[in-house]
C-alpha positions as CSV (number, residue, x, y, z in Angstrom):
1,X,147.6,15.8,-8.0
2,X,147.7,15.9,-4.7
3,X,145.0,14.5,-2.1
4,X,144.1,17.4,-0.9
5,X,143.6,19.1,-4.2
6,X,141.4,15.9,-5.7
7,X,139.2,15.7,-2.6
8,X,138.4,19.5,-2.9
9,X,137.6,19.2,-6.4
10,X,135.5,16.5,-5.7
11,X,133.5,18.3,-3.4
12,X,133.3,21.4,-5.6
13,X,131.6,19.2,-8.8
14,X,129.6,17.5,-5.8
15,X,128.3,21.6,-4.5
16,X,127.8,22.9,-8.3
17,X,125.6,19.7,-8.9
18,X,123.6,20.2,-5.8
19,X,122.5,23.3,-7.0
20,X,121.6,22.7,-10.2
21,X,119.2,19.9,-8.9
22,X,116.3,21.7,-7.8
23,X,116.1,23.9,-10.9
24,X,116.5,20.3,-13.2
25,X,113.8,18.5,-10.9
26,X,111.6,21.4,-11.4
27,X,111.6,21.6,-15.0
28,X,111.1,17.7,-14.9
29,X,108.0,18.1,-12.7
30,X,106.3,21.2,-15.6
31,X,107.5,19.0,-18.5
32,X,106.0,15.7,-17.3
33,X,102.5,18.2,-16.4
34,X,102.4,19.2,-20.1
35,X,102.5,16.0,-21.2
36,X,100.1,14.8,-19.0
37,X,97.7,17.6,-20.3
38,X,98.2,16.5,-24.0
39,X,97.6,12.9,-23.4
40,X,93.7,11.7,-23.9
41,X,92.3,10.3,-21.0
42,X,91.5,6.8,-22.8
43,X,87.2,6.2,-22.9
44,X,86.0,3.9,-20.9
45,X,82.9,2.1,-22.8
46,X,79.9,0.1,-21.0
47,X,80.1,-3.3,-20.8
48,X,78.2,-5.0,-23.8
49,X,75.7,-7.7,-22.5
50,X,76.1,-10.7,-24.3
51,X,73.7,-13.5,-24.6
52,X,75.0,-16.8,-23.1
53,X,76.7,-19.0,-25.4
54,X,74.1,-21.6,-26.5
55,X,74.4,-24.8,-28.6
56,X,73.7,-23.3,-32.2
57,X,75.3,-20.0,-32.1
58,X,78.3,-18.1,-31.1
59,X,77.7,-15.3,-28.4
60,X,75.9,-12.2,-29.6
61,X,76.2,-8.7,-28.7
62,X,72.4,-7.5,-27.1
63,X,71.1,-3.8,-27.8
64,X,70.3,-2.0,-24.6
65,X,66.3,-2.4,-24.4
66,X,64.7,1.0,-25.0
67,X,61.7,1.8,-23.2
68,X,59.1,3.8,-24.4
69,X,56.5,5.3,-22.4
70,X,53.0,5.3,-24.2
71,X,51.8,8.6,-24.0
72,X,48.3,9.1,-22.8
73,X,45.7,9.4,-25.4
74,X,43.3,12.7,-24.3
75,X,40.2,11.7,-22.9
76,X,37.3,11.9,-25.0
77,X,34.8,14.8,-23.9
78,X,31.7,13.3,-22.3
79,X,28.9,15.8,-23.8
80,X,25.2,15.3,-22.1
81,X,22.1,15.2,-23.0
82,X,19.4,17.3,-22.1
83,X,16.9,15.4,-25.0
84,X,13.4,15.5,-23.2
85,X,14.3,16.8,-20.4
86,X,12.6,19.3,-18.4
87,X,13.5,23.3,-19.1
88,X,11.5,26.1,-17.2
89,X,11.7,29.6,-18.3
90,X,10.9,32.2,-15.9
91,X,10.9,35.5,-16.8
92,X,9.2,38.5,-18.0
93,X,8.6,40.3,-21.7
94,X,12.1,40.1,-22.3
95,X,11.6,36.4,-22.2
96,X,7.8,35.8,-23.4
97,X,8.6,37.9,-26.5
98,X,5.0,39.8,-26.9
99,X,3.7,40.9,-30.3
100,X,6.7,39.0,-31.9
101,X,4.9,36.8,-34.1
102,X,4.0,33.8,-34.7
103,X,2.1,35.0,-31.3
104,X,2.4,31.3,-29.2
105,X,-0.9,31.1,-26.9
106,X,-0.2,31.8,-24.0
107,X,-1.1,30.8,-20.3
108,X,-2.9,33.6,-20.1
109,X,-2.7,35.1,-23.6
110,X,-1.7,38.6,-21.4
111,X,1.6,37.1,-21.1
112,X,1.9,37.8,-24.8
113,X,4.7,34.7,-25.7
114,X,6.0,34.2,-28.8
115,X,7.1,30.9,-30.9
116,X,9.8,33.3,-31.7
117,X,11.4,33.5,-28.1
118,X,14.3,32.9,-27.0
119,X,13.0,29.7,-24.8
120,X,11.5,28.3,-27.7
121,X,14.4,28.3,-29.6
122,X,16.7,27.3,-26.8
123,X,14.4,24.4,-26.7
124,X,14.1,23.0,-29.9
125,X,18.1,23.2,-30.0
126,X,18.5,21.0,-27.7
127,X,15.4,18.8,-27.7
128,X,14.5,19.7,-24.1
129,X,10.7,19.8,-23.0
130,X,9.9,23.1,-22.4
131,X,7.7,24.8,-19.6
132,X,7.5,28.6,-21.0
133,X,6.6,30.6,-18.0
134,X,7.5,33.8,-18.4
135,X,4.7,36.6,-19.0
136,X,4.9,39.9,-19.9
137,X,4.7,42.9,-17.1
138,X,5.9,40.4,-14.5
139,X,8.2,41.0,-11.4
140,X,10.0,38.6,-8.9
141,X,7.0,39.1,-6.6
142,X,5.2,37.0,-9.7
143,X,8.1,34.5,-10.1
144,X,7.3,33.6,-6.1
145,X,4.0,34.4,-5.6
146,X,0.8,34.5,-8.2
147,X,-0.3,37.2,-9.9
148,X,-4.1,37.5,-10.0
149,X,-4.8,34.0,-12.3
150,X,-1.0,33.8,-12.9
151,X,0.0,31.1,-10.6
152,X,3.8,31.7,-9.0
153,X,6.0,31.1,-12.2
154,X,8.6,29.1,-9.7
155,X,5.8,26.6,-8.8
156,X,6.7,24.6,-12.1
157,X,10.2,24.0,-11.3
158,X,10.7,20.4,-10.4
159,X,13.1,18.1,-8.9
160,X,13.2,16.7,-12.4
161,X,14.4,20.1,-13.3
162,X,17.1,20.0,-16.1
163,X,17.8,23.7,-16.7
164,X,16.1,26.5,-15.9
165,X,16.6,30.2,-17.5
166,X,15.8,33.9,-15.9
167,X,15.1,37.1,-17.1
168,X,13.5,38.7,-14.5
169,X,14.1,42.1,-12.2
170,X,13.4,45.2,-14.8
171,X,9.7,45.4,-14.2
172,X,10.6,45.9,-10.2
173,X,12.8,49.0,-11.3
174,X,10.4,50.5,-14.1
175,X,13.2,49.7,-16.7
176,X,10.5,49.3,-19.3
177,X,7.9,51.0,-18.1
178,X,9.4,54.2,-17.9
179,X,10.8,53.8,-21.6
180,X,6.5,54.1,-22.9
181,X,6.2,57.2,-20.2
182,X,9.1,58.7,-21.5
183,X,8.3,58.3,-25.2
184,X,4.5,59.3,-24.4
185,X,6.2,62.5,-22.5
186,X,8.3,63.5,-25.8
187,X,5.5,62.8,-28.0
188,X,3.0,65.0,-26.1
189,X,5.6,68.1,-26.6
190,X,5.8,68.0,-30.2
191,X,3.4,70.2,-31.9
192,X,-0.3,68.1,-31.8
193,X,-1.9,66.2,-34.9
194,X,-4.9,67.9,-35.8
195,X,-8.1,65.7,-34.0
196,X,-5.1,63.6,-32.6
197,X,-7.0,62.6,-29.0
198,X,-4.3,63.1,-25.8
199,X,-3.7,60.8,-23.1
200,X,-2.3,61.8,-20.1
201,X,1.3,60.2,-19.7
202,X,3.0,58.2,-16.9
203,X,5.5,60.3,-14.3
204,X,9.6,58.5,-15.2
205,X,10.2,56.6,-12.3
206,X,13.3,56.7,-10.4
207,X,13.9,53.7,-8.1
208,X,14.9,54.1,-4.5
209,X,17.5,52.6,-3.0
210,X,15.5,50.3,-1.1
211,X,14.1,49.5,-4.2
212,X,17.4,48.2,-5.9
213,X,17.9,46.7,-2.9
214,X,14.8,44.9,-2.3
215,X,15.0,43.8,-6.4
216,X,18.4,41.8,-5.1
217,X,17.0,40.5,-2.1
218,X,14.2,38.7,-4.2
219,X,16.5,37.9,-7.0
220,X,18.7,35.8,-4.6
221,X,15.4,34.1,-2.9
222,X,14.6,32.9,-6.4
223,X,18.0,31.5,-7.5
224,X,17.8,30.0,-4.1
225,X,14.7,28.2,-4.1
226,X,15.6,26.7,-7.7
227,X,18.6,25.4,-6.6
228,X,17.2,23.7,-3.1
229,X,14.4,22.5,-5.6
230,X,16.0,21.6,-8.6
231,X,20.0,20.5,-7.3
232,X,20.6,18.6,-10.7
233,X,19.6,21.9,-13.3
234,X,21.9,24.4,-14.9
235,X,20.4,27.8,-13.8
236,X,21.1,30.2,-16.0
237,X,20.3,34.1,-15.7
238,X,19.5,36.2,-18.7
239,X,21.3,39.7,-18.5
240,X,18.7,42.4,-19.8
241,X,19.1,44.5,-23.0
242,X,21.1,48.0,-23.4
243,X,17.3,49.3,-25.1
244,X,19.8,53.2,-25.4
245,X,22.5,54.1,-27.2
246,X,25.2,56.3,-25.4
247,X,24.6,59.2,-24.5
248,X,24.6,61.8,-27.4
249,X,23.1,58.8,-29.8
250,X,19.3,59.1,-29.4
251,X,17.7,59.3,-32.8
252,X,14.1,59.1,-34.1
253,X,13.5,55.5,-33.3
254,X,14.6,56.3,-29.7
255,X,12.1,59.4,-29.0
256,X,13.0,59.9,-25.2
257,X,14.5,63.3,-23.6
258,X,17.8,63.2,-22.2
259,X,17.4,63.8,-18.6
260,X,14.9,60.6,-18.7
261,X,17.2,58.1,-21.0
262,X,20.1,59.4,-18.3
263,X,17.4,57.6,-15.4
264,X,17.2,54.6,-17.8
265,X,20.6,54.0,-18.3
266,X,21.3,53.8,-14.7
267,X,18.4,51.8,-13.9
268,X,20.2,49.7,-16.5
269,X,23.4,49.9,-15.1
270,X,22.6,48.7,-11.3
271,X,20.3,45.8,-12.5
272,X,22.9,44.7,-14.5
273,X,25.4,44.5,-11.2
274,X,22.6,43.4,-9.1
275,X,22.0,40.2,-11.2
276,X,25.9,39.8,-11.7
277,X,26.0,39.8,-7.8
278,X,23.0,37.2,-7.7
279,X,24.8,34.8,-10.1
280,X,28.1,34.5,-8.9
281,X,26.8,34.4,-5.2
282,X,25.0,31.3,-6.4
283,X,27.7,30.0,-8.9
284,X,25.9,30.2,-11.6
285,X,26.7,32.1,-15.3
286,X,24.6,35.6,-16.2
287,X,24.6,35.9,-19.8
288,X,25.6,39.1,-20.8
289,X,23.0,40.5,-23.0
290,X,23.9,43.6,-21.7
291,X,27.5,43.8,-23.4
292,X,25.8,42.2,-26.7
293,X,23.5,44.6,-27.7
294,X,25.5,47.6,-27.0
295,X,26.0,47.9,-30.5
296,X,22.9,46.5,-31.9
297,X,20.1,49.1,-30.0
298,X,17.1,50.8,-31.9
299,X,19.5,53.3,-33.4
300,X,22.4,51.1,-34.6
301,X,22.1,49.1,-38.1
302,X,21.3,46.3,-37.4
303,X,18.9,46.3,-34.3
304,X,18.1,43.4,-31.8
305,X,15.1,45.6,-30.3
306,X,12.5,47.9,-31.2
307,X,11.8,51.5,-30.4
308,X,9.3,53.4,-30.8
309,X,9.7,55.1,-34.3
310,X,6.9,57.4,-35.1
311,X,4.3,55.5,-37.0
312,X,5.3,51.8,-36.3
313,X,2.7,49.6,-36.7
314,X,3.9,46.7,-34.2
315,X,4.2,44.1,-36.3
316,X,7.3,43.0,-35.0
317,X,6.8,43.1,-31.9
318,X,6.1,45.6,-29.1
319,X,7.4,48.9,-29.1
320,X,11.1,48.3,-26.5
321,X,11.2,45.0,-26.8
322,X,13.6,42.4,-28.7
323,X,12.7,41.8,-32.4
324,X,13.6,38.4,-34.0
325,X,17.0,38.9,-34.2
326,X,16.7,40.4,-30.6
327,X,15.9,36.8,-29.5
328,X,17.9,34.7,-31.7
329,X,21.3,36.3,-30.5
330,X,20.1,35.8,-26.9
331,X,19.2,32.0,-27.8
332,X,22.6,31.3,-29.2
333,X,24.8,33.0,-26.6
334,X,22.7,30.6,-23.4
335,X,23.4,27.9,-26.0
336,X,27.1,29.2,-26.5
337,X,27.1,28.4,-22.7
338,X,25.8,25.3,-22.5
339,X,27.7,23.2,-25.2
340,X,30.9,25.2,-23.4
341,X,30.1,23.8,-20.0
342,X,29.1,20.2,-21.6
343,X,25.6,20.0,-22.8
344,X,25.2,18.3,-26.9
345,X,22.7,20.3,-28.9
346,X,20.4,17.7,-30.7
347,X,20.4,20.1,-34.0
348,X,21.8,23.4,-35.8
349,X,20.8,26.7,-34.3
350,X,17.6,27.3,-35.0
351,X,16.6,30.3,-36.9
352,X,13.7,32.7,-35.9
353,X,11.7,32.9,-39.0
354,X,8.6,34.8,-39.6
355,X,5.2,33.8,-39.4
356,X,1.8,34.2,-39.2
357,X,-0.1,34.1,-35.4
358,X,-2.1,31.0,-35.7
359,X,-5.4,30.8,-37.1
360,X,-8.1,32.4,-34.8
361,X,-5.4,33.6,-32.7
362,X,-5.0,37.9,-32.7
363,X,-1.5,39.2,-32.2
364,X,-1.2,40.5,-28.9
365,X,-0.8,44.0,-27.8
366,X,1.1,43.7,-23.6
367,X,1.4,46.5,-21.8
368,X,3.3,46.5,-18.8
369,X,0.7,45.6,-15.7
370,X,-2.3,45.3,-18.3
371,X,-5.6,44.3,-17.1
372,X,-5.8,41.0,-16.6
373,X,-8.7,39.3,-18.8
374,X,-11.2,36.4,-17.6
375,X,-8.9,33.4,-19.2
376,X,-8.9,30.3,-16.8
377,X,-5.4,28.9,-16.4
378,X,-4.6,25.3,-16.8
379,X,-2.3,23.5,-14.5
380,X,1.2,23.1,-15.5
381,X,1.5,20.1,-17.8
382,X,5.1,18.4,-18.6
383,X,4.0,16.1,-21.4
384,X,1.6,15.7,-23.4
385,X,-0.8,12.4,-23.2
386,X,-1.1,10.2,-25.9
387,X,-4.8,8.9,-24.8
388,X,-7.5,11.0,-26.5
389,X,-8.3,14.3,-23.8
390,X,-12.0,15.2,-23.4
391,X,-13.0,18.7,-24.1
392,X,-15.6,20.7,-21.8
393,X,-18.1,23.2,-23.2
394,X,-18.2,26.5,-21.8
């Protein structure tokens, strides 16, 4: 072969194998990626400690140390004790309890309290010292200022104070009141009892504005005074009873018309706001009484007041006021409160159980703003002293 013709052949293998490189190379380069992608990476494990090699033993792998975290036990719930300490309950009938025997004698006995009220029972849950001075017929004028021989009701709380309770703002509104003028006002348009004597009946009330408004004004003065006298207490207000079904739900034990339980209701209704104002203005709780009895009133099964059913004799207590059960649902919710916000009951509820007025003792028979008899009021005493007390002749 010639030169020529070897040195072009040369250079033609030389051309054909240039071109087939970069095709080659790049299968190469996709070949040597799948590979790559199949092959594990290889796992890299953590150092193992090892103790030191010491005289008696070879070297020993060492556990990573595991820390545990104790977890906080819960802190145990402090309850306190009111035991003997002072509890001053202001309030009117709703409160005192009259004609609900055992009859309690009271300071006067107009005030008509009961051993089965709701502070007495409070009290003897808890093993507090009690200073009952709510009276029957009272207003807020009587809880800060006196009330003929009454002396101001607020006068007996103390710096010593532990709790104090309130029921207190109907009497200002005729809540009550106009309940025995509007029962009186049904009665007298049935047909008469033959030689039945008639009594002439009182008008229904219906409070002003400036009425409701003063009935707050007073209502704040009196939460406010406790607290500047009494920082340490637990004040608690006392809502008042629903003493009406709906409307539509009167019955016999409920003798009122409907234009005047329409007045009560709403007297109801804005003294229950009013006192909700009072209380939260003040930080303090209202019970609400109100809600409770909404199903229990004279008409419902089982009652926690009493109406005024034709022929009732008053043995359980006075006509529109609570009956036992009344004031043992109303005892139990303040208590509900106060083992809730910390306070240790020293015993079991206590029951309202029936009795007998003490011996020499009559029941009494309160009437909203009742005459007030000749019965000299002693001064506010907080416990009783164990030296021998004279007694003066009168």
């Amino acid at each position: 072969m010639t030169p020529v013709l070897r040195n072009f052949g040369a250079a033609l293998l030389l051309g054909c194998a240039a071109a087939s490189m970069p095709a080659f190379a790049q299968q190469a380069t996709t070949t040597d990626k799948a590979k790559a992608a199949t092959v594990k990476k290889p796992k890299v494990e953590k150092p193992k400690v090892v103790k030191p090699k010491g005289k008696k033993g070879a070297p020993a792998p060492v556990e990573p140390v595991k820390v545990i975290l104790p977890v906080e036990a819960p802190k145990p719930v402090v309850m306190e004790s009111l035991l003997d300490k002072r509890y001053v309950a202001i309030g009117s009938s709703f409160a005192a309890g009259p004609q609900l025997p055992p009859s309690k004698p009271s300071w006067p006995a107009r005030c008509g309290q009961s051993f089965n009220n709701y502070p007495t029972l409070l009290a003897e849950r808890f093993g507090v010292e009690l200073i009952d001075r709510s009276c029957s017929g009272a207003t807020t004028e009587n809880v800060l200022g006196p009330w003929n021989e009454v002396p101001p009701q607020i006068i007996s709380v103390t710096p010593e104070t532990r709790l104090v309770t309130v029921t207190i703002g109907g009497n200002d509104l005729s809540y009550i009141g106009n309940l025995f003028s509007a029962t009186c006002a049904f009665n007298a348009k049935l047909a008469p009892v033959p030689g039945a004597k008639t009594r002439a009946c009182g008008a229904v009330r219906v409070p002003t504005e400036a009425d409701y408004v003063r009935d707050e004004a007073q209502l704040n003065e009196i939460a406010r005074r406790i607290k500047a006298t009494a920082p340490q207490a637990r004040l608690v207000f006392v809502q008042y009873f629903n003493p009406l079904p709906k409307p539509g739900g009167l019955c016999p034990a409920t003798p009122v018309s409907e234009t005047d339980a329409a007045i009560v209701r709403e007297i109801g209704r804005r003294l229950v706001e009013i006192t909700a104002r009072v209380a939260e203005a003040h930080g303090v709780p209202a019970i609400e009484m109100n809600l409770s009895s909404a199903a229990h009133t004279p008409c419902d099964k089982e009652p926690w007041m009493i109406g005024s059913p034709a022929g009732y004799d008053g043995r359980q207590g006075l006509q529109w006021h609570l009956n036992k059960a009344g004031m043992q649902a109303t005892a139990d919710a303040i208590a509900a409160w106060l083992i809730k916000s910390g306070v240790k009951p020293v015993r079991s509820p206590v029951t309202a159980e029936p009795g007998l007025n003490p011996p020499g003792q009559a029941p009494t028979m309160t009437a909203p703003n009742a005459p007030a008899p000749a019965v000299p009021v002693p001064a506010p005493t907080v416990k009783a002293s164990a030296k021998p007390t004279t007694t003066t002749k009168r």
